[in-house]
N, C-alpha and C positions, 0 to 999 in steps of 0.2 A: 538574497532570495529567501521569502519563508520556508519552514516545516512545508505547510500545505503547498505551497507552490511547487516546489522539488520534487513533493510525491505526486502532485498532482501530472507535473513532466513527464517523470518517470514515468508514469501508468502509460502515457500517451505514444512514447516513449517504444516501451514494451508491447502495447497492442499492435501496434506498424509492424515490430519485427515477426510478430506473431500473427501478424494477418486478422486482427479480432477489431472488427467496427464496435467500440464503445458507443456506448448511448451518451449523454450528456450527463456529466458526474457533477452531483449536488450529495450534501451528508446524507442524504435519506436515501440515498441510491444505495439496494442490498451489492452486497459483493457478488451474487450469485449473479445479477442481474448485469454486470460489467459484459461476462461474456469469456472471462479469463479464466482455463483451466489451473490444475493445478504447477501443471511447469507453468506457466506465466505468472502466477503467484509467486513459487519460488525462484524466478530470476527478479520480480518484482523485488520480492525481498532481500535476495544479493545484493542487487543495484544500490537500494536504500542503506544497505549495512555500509557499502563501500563510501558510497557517499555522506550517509550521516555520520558512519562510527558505529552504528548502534541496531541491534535489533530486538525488539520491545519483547519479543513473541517465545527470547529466551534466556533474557536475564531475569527472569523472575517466574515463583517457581510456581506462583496462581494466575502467570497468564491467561486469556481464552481469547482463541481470534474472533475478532472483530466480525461484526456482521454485517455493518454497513459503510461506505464509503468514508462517513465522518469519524463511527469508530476507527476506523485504521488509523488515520492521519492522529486523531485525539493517543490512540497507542503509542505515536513517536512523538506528538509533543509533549505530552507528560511524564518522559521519560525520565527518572530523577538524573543532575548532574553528578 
């Protein structure tokens, strides 16, 4: 399964346990717009870490998070190896 696929789960994933109706997620979808507070972010981001290995947002020390759905996903896959 791709990057995108996995997070894209994930998110879907996390809204259920969280009770949050997502809209329908395309890149241009803002994150604000998901619906997902801030704990839903950060189990979002657990999730991913456990699963990918990796969290984009703190190995590097000019991060900035992501604003839109594509940003996030483009965060973890251009993660260097």
């Amino acid at each position: 399964m791709s990057v995108r696929l996995r997070i894209i789960s994930a998110m879907r994933q996390v809204a259920e346990e969280q009770k949050v109706t997502l809209p329908p997620l395309d890149d241009e979808l803002s994150l604000h717009e998901t619906g997902f507070d801030s704990l839903a972010f950060a189990i979002l981001v657990a999730r991913l870490e456990d699963d990918l290995g990796v969290d984009p947002f703190t190995i590097s020390e000019d991060a900035t998070f992501p604003l839109t759905i594509g940003d996030f996903i483009r965060a973890y896959e251009n993660v260097p190896a």
